[in-house]
C-alpha positions in Angstrom: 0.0 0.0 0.0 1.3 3.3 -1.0 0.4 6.7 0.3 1.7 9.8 -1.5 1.5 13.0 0.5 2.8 16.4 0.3 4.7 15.7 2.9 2.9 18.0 5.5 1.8 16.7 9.1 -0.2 19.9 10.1 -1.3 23.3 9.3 -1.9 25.3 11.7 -2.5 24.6 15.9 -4.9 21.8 16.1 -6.0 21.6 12.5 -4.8 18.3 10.7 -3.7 18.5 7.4 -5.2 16.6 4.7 -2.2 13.9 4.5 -2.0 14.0 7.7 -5.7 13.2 8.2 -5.0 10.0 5.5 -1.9 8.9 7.4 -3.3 8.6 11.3 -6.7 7.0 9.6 -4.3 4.4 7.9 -2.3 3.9 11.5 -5.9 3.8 13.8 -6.8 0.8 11.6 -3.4 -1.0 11.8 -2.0 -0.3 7.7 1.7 -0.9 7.2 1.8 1.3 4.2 4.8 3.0 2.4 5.1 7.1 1.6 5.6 8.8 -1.2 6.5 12.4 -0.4 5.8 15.1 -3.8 6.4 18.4 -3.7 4.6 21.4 -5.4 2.5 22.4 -2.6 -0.1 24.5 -3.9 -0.1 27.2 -1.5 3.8 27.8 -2.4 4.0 29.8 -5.8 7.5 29.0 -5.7 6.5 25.2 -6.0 4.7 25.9 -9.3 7.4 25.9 -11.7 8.3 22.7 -10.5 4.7 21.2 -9.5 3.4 19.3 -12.9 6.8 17.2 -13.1 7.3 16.6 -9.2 3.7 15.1 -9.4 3.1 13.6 -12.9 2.8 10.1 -11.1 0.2 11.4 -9.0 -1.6 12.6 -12.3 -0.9 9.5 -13.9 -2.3 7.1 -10.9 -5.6 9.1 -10.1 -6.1 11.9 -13.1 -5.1 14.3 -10.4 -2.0 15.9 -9.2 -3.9 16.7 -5.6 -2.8 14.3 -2.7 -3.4 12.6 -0.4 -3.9 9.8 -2.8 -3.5 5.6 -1.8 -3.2 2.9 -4.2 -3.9 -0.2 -2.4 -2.3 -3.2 -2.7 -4.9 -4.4 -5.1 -4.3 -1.4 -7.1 -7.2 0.3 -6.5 -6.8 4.2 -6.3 -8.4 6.0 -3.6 -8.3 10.1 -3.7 -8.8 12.8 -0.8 -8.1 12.4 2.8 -12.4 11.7 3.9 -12.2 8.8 1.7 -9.0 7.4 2.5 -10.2 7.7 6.1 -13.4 6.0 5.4 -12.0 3.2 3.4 -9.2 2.5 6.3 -12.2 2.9 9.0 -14.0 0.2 6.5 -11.5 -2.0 5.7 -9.3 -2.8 9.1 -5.9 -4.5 8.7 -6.6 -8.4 9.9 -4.6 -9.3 13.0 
């Protein structure tokens, strides 16, 4: 299982970030998963130049370059940090 990120773990006191959201869903329902850090964060113009090649995998994977994305082992492609969370809350790591 792979889970590419921007790297970010929070924005701002006591709001999670959107990867960081995916991420702690993944851990509360026991994933061993791998990460794939890309940069280009929107919010940093200074990332643009840079942003379509840094996330062309992304864009490739889910016909987005917005993460959190996770391709499951299956291959399935899941986008956006409320359904990653729901499909981790759904789909609990056997013991």
């Amino acid at each position: 299982m792979i889970l590419y990120t921007c790297g970010r773990k929070k924005f701002g006191p006591g709001v999670m970030h959107p990867c960081a959201k995916a991420g702690k869903a993944l851990d509360a329902a026991g994933h061993d998963y791998e990460i794939v850090t890309v940069g280009g964060y929107r919010l940093s113009f200074w990332t643009w130049p840079s942003r379509k090649a840094d996330r062309a995998e992304v864009k490739r994977l889910s016909g987005t370059n917005e993460v959190p994305i996770l391709v499951v082992d299956d291959g399935e492609v899941i986008s956006g940090s409320s359904r990653i969370a729901r499909w981790a809350r759904l789909n609990p790591a056997s013991a």
